[in-house]
PDB file of the backbone (N, CA, C, O) and the ligand in Angstrom, with CONECT records:
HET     ZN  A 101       1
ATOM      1  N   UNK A   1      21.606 -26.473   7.683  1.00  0.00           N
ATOM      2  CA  UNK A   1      21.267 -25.699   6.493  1.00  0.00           C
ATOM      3  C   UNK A   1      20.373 -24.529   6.860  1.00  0.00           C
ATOM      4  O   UNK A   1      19.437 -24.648   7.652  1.00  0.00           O
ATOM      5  N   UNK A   2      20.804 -23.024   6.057  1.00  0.00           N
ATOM      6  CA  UNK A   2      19.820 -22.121   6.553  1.00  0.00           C
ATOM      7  C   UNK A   2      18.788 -21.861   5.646  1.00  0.00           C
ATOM      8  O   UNK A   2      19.031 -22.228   4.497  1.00  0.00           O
ATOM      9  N   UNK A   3      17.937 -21.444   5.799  1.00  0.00           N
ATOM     10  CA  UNK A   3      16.621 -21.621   5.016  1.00  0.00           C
ATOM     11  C   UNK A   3      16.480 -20.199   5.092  1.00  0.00           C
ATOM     12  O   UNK A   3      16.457 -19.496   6.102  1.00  0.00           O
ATOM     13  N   UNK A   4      16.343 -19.712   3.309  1.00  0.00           N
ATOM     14  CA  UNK A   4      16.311 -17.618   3.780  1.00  0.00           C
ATOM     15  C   UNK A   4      15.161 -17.854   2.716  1.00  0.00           C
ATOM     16  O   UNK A   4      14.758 -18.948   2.321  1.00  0.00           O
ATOM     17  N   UNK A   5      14.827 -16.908   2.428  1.00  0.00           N
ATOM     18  CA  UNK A   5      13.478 -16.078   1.906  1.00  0.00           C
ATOM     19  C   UNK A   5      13.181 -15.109   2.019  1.00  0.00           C
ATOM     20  O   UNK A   5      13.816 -14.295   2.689  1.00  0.00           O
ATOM     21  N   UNK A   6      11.916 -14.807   1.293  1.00  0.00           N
ATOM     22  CA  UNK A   6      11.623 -13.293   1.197  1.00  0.00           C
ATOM     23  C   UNK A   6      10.113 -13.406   1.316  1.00  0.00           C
ATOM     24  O   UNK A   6       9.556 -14.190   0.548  1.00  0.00           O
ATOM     25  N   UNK A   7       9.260 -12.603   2.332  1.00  0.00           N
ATOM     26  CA  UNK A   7       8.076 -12.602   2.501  1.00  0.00           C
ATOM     27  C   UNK A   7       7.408 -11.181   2.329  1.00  0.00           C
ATOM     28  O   UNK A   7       8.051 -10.190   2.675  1.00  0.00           O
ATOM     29  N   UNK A   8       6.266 -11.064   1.858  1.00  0.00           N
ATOM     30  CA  UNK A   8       5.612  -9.738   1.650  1.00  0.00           C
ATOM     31  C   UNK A   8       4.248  -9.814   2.410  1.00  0.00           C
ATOM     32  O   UNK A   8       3.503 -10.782   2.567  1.00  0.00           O
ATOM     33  N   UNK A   9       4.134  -8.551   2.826  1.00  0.00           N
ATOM     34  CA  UNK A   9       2.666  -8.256   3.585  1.00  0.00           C
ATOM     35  C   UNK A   9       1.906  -7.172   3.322  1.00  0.00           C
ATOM     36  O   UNK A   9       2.454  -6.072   3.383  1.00  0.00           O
ATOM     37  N   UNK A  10       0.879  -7.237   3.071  1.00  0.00           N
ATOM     38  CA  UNK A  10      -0.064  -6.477   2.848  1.00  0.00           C
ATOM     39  C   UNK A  10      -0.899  -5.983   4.482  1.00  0.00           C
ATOM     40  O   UNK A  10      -1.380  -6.826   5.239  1.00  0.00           O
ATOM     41  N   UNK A  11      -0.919  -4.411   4.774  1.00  0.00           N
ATOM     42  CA  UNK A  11      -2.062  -3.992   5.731  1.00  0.00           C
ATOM     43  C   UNK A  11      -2.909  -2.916   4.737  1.00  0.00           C
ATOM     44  O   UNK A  11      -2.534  -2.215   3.797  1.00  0.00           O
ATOM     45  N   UNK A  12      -4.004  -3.078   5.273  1.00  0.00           N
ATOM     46  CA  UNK A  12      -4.985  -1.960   4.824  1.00  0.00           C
ATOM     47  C   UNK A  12      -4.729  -0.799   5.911  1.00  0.00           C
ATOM     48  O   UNK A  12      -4.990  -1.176   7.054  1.00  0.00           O
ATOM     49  N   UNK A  13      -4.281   0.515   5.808  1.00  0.00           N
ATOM     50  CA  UNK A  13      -4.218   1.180   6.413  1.00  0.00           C
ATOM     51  C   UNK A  13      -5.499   2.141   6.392  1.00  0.00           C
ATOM     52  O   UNK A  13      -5.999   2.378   7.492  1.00  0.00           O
ATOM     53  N   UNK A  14      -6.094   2.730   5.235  1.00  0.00           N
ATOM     54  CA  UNK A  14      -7.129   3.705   4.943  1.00  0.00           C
ATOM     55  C   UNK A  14      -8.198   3.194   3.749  1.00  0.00           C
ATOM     56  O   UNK A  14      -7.681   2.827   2.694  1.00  0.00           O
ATOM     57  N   UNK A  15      -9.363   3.161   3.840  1.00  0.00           N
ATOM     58  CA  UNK A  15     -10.140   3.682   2.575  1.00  0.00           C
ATOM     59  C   UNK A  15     -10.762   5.094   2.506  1.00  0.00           C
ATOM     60  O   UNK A  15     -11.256   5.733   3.435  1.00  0.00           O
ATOM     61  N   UNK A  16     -10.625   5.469   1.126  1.00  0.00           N
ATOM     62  CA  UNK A  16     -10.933   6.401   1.058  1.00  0.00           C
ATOM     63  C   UNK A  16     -12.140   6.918  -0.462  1.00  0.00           C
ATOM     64  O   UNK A  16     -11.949   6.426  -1.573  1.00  0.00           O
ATOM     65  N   UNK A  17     -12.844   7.536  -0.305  1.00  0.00           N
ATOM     66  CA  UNK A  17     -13.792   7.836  -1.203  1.00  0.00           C
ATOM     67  C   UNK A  17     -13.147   8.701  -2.442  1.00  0.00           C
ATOM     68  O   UNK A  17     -14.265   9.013  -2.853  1.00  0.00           O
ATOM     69  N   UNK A  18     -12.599   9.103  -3.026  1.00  0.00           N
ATOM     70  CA  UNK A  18     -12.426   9.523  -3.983  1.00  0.00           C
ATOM     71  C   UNK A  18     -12.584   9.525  -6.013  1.00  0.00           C
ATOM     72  O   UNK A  18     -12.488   8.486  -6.665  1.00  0.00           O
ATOM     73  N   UNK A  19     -12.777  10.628  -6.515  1.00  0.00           N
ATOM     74  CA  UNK A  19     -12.819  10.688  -7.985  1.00  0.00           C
ATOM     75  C   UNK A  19     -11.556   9.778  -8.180  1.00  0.00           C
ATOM     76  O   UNK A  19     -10.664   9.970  -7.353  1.00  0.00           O
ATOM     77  N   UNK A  20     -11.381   9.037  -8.918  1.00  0.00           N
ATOM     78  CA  UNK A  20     -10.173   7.904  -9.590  1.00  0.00           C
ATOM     79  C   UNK A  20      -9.792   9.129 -10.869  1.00  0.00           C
ATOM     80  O   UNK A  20     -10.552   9.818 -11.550  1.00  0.00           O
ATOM     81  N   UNK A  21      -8.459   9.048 -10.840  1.00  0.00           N
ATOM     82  CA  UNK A  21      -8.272   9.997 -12.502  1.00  0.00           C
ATOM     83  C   UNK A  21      -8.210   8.563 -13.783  1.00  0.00           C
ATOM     84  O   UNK A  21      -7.897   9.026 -14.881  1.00  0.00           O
ATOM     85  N   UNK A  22      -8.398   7.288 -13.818  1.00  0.00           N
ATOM     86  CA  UNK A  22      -8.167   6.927 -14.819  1.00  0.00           C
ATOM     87  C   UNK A  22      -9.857   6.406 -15.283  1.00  0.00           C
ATOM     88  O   UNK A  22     -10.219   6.459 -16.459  1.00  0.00           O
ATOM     89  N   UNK A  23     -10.949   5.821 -13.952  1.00  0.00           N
ATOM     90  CA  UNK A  23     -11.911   5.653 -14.122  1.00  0.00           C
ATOM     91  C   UNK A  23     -12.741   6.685 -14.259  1.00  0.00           C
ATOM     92  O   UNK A  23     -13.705   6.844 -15.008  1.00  0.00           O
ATOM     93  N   UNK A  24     -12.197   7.454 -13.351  1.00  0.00           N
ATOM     94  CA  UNK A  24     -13.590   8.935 -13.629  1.00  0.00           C
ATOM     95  C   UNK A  24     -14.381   8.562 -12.736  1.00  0.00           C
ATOM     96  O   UNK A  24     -15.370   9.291 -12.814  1.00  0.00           O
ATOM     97  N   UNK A  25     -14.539   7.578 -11.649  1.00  0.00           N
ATOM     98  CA  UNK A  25     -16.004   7.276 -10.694  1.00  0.00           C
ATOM     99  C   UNK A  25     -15.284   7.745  -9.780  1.00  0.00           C
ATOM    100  O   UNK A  25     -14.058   7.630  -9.800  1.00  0.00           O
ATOM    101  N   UNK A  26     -15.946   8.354  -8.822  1.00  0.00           N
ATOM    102  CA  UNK A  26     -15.959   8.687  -7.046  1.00  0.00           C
ATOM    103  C   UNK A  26     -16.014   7.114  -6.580  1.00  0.00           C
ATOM    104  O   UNK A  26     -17.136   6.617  -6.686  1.00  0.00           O
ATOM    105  N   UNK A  27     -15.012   6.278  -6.096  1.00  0.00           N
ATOM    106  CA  UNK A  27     -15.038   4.957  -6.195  1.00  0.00           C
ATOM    107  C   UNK A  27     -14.171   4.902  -4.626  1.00  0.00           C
ATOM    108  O   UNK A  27     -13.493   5.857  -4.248  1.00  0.00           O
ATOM    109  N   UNK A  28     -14.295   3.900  -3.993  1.00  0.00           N
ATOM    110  CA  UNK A  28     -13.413   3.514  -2.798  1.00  0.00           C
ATOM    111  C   UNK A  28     -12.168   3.290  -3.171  1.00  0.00           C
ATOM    112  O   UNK A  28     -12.246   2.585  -4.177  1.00  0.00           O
ATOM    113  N   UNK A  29     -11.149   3.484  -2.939  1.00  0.00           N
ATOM    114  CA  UNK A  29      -9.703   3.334  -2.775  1.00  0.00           C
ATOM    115  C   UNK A  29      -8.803   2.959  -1.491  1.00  0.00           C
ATOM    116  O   UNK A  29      -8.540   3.574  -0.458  1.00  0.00           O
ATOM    117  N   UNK A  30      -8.414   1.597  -2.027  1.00  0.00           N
ATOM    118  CA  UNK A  30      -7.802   1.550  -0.663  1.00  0.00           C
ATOM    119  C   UNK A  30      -5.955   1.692  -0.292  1.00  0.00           C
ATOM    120  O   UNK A  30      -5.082   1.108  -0.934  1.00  0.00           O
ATOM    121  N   UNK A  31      -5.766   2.434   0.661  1.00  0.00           N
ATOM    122  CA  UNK A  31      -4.554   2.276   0.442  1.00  0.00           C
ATOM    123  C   UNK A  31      -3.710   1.287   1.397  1.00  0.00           C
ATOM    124  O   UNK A  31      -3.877   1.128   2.607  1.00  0.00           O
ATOM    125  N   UNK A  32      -3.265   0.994   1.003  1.00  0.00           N
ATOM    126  CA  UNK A  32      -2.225  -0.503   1.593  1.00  0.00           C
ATOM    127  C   UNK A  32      -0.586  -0.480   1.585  1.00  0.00           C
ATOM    128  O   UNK A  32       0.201  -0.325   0.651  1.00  0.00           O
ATOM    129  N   UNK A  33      -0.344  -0.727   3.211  1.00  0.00           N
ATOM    130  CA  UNK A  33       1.246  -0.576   2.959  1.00  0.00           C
ATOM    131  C   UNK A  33       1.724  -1.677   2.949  1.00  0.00           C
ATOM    132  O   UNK A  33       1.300  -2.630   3.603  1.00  0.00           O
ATOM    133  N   UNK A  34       2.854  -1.682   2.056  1.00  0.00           N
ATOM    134  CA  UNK A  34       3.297  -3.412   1.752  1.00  0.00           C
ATOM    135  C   UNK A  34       4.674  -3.390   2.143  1.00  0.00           C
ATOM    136  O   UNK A  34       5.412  -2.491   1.741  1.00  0.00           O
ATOM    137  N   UNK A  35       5.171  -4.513   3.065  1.00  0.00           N
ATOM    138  CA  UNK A  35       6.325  -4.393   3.602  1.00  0.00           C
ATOM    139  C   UNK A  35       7.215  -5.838   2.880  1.00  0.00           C
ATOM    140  O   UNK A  35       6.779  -6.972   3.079  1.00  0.00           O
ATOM    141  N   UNK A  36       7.845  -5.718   2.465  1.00  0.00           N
ATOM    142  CA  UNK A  36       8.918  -6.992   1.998  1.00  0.00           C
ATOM    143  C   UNK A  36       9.969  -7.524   2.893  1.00  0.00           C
ATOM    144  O   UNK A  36      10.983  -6.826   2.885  1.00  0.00           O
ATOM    145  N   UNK A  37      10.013  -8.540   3.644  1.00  0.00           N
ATOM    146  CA  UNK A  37      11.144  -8.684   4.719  1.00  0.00           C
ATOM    147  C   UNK A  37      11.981  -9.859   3.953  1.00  0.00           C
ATOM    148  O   UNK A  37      11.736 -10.405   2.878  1.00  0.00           O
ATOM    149  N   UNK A  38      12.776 -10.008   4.637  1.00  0.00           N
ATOM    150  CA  UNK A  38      13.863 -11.105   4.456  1.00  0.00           C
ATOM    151  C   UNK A  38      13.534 -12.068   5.542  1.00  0.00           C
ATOM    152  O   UNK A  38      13.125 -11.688   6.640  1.00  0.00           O
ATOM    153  N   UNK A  39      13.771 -13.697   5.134  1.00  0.00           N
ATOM    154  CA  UNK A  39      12.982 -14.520   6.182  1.00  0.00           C
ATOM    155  C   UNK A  39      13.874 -15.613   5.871  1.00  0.00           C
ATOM    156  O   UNK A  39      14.208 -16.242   4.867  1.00  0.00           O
ATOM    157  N   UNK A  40      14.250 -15.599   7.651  1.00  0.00           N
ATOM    158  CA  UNK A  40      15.243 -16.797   7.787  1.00  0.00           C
ATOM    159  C   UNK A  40      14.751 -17.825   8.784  1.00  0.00           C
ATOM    160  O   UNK A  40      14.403 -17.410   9.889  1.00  0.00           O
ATOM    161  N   UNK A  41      14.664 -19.485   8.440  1.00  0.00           N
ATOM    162  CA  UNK A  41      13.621 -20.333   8.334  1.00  0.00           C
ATOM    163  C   UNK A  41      12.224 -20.022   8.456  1.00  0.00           C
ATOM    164  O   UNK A  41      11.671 -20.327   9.513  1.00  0.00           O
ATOM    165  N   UNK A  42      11.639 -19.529   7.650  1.00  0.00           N
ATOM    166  CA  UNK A  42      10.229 -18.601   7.766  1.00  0.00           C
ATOM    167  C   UNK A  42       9.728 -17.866   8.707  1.00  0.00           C
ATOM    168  O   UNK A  42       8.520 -17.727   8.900  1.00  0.00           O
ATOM    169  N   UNK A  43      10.676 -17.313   9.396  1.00  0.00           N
ATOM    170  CA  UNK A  43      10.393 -15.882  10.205  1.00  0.00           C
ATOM    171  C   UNK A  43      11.130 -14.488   9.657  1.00  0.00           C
ATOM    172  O   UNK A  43      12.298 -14.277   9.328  1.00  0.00           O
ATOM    173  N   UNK A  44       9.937 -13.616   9.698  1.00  0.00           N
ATOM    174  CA  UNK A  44      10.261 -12.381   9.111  1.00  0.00           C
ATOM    175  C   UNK A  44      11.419 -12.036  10.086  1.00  0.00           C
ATOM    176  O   UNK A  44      11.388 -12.302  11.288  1.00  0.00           O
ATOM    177  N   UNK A  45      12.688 -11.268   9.293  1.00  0.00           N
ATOM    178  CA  UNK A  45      13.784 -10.799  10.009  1.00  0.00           C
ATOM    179  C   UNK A  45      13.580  -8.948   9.956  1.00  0.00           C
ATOM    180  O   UNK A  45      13.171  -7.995  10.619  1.00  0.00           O
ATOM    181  N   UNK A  46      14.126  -9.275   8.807  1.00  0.00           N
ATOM    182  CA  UNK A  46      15.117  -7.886   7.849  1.00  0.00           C
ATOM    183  C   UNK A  46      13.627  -7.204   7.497  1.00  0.00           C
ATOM    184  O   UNK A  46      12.892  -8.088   7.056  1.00  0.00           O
ATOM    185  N   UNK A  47      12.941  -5.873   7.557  1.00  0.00           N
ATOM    186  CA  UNK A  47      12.299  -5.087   6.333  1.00  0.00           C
ATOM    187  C   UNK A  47      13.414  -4.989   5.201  1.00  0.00           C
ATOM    188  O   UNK A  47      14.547  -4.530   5.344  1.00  0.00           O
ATOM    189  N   UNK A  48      12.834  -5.533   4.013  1.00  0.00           N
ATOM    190  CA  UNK A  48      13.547  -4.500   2.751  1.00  0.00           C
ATOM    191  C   UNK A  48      13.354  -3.473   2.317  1.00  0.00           C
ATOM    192  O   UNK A  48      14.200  -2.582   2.250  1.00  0.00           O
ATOM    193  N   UNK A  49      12.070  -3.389   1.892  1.00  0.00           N
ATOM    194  CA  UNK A  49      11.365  -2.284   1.623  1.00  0.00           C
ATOM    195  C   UNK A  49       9.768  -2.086   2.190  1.00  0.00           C
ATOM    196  O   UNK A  49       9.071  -3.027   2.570  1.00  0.00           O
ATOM    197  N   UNK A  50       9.418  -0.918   2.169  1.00  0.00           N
ATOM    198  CA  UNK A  50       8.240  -0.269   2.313  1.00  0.00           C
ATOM    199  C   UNK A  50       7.244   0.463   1.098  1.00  0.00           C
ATOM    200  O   UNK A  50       7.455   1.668   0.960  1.00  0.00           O
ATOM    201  N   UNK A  51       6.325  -0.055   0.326  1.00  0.00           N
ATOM    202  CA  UNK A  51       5.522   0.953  -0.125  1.00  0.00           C
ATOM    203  C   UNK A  51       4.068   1.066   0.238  1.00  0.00           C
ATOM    204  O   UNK A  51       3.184   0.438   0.820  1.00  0.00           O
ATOM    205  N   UNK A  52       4.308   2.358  -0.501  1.00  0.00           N
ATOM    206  CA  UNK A  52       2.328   2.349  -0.059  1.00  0.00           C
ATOM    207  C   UNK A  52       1.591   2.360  -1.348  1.00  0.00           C
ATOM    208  O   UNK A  52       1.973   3.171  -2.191  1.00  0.00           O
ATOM    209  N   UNK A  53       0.590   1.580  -1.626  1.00  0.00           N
ATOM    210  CA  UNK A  53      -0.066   1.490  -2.673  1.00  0.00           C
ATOM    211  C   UNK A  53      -1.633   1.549  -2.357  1.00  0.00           C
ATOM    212  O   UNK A  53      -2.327   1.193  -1.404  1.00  0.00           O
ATOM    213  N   UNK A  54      -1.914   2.263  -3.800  1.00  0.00           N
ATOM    214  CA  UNK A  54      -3.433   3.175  -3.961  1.00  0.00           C
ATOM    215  C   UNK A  54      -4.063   1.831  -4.716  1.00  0.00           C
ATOM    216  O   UNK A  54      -3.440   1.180  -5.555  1.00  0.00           O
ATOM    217  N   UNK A  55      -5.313   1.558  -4.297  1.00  0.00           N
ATOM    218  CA  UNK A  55      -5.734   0.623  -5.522  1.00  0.00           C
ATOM    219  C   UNK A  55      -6.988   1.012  -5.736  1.00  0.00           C
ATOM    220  O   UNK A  55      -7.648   0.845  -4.710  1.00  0.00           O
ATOM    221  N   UNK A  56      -7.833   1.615  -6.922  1.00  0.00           N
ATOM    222  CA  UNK A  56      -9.052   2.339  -7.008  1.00  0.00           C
ATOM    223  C   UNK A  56     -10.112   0.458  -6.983  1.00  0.00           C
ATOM    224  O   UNK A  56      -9.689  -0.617  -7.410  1.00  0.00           O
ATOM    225  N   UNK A  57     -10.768   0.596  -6.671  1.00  0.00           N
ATOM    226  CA  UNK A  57     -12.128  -0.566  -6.196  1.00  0.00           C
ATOM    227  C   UNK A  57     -12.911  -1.048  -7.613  1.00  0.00           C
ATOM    228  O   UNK A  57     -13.384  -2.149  -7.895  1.00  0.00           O
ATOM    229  N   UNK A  58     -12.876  -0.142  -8.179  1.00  0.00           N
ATOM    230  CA  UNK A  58     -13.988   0.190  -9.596  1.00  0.00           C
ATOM    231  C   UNK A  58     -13.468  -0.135 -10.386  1.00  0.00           C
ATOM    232  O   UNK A  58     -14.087  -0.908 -11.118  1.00  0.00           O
ATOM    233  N   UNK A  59     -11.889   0.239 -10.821  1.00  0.00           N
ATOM    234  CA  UNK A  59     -11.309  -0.416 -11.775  1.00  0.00           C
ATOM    235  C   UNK A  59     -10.216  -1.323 -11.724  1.00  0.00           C
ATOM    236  O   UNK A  59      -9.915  -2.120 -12.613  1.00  0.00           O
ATOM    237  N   UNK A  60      -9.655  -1.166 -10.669  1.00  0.00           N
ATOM    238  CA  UNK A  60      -8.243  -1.857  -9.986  1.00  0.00           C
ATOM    239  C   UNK A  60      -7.246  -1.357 -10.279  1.00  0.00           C
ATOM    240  O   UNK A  60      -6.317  -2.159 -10.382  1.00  0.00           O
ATOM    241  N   UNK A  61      -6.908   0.092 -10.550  1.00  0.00           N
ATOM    242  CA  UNK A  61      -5.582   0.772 -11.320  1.00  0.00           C
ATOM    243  C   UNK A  61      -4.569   0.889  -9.467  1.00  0.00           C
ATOM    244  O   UNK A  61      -4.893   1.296  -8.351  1.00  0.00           O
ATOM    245  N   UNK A  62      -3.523   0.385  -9.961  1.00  0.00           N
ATOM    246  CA  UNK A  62      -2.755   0.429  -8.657  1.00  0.00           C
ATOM    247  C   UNK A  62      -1.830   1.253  -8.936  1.00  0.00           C
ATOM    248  O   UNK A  62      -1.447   1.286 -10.105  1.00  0.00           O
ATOM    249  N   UNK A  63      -1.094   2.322  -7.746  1.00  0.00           N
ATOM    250  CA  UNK A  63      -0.363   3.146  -8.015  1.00  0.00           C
ATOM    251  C   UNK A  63       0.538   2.808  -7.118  1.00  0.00           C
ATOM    252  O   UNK A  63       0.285   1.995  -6.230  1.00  0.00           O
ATOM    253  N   UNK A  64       1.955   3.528  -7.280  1.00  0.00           N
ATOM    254  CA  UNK A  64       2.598   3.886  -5.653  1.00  0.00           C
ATOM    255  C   UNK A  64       2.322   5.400  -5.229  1.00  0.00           C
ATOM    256  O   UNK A  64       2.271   6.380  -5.973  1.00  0.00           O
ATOM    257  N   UNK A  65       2.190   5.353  -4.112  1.00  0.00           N
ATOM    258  CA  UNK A  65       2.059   6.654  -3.728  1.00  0.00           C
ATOM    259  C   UNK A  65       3.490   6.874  -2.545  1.00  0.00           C
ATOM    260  O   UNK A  65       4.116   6.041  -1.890  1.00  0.00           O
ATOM    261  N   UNK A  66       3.617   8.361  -2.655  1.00  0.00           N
ATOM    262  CA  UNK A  66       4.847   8.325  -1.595  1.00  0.00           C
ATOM    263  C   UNK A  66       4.572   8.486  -0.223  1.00  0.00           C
ATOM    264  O   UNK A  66       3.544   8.949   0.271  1.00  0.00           O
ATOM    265  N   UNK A  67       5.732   8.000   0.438  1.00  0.00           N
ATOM    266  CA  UNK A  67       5.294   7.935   1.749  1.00  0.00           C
ATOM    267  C   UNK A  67       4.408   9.250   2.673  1.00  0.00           C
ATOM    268  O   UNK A  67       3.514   9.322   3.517  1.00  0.00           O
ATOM    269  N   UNK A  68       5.176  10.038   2.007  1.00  0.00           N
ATOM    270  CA  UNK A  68       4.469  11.544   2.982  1.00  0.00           C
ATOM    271  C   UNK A  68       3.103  11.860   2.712  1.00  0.00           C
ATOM    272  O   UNK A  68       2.282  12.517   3.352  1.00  0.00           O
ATOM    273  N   UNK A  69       3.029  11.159   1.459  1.00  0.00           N
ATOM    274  CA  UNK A  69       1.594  11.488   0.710  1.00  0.00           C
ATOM    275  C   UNK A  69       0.710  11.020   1.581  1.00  0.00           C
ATOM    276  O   UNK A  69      -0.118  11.680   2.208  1.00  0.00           O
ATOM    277  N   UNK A  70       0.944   9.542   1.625  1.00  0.00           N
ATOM    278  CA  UNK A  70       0.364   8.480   2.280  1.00  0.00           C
ATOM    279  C   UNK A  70       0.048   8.354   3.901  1.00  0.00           C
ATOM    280  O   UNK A  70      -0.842   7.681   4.422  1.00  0.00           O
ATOM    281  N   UNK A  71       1.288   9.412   4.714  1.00  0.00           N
ATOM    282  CA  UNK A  71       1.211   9.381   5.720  1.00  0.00           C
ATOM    283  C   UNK A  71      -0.433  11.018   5.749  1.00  0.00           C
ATOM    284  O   UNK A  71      -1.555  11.191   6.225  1.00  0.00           O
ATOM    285  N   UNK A  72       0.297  11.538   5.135  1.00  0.00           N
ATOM    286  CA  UNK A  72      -0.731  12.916   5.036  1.00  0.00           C
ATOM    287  C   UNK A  72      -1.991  12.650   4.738  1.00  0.00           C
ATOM    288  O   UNK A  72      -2.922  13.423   4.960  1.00  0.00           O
ATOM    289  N   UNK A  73      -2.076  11.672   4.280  1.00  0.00           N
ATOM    290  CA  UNK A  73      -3.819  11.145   4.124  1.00  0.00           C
ATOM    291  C   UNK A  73      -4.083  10.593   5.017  1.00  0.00           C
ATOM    292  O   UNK A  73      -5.306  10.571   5.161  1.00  0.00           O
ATOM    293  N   UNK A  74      -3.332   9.869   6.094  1.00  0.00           N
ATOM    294  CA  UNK A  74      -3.861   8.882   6.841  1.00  0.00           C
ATOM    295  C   UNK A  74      -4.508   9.930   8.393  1.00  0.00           C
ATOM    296  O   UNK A  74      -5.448   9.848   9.184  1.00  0.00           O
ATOM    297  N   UNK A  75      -3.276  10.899   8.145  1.00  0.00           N
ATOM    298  CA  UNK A  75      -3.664  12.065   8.884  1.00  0.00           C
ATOM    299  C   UNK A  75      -5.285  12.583   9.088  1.00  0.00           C
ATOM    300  O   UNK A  75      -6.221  12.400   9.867  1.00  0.00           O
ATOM    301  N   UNK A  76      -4.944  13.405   7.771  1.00  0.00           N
ATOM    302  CA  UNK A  76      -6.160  14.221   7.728  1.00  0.00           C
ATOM    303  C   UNK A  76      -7.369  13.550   6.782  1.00  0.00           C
ATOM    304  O   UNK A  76      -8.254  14.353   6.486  1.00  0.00           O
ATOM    305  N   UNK A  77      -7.506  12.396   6.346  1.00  0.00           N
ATOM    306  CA  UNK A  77      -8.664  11.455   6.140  1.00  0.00           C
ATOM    307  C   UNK A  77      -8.708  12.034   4.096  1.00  0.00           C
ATOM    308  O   UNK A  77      -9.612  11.646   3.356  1.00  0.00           O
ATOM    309  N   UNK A  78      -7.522  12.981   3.592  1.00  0.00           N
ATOM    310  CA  UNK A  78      -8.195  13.389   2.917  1.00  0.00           C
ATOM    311  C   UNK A  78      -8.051  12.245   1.674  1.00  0.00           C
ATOM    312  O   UNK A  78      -8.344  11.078   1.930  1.00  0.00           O
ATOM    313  N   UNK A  79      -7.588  12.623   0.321  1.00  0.00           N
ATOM    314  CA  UNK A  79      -7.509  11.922  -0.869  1.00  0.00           C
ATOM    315  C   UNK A  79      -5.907  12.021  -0.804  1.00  0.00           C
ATOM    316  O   UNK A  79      -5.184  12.594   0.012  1.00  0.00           O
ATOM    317  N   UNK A  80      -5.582  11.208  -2.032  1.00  0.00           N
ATOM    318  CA  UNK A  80      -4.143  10.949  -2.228  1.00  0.00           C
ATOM    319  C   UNK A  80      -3.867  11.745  -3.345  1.00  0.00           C
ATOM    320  O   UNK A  80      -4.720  12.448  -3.887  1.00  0.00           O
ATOM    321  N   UNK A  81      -3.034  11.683  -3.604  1.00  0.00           N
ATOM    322  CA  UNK A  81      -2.697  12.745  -4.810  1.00  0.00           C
ATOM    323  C   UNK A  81      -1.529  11.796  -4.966  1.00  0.00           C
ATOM    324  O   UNK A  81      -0.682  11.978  -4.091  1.00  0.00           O
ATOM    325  N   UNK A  82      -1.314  11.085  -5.604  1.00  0.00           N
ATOM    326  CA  UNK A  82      -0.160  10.425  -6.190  1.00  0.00           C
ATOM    327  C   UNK A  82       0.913  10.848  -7.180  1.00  0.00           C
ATOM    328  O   UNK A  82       1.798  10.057  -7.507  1.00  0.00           O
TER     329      UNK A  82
HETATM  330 ZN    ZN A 101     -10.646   3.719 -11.039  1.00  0.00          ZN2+
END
C-alpha cells in the first residue's frame, strides 16, 4: 500500500521593520516562504507550490506577496510592497 500526502513548510527568510498599512505601527514583519510538497510514505517528494507570505507582528494581518517582490526585499533589505 502507498501512503501519499501533502506536507507544508514554513522558513523565515527576512524580518523586516516596517509601517503595516492596516495597523499603522512601524512593527516587525516577517516574511516566510511556504512550500507545499506531495509526500509519499512521509517523505517530501513533489513541490506543489511556493508562496511567500508577509505577516505584520503587531497585528497578525497576513498577506501574499509575489515572488519578485519578495525576492527584491530579500535583496536589498528593503520593505515589501505587496
Ligand atoms: Zn499590522
Amino acid at each position: 500500500m502507498l501512503i501519499i500526502g501533502l506536507t507544508s513548510r514554513d522558513r523565515l527568510l527576512l524580518t523586516l521593520v516596517f509601517g503595516c498599512e492596516r495597523c499603522g505601527r512601524q512593527a516587525a514583519h516577517q516574511l516566510v516562504k511556504r512550500v507545499r510538497r506531495f509526500t509519499v510514505f512521509f517523505i517530501p517528494l513533489i513541490p506543489i507550490s511556493t508562496r511567500y507570505l508577509d505577516t505584520c507582528t503587531a497585528c497578525g494581518r497576513v498577506v501574499d506577496v509575489p515572488r519578485e517582490e519578495a525576492e527584491r526585499a530579500l535583496r536589498s533589505g528593503g520593505p515589501l510592497r505587496p
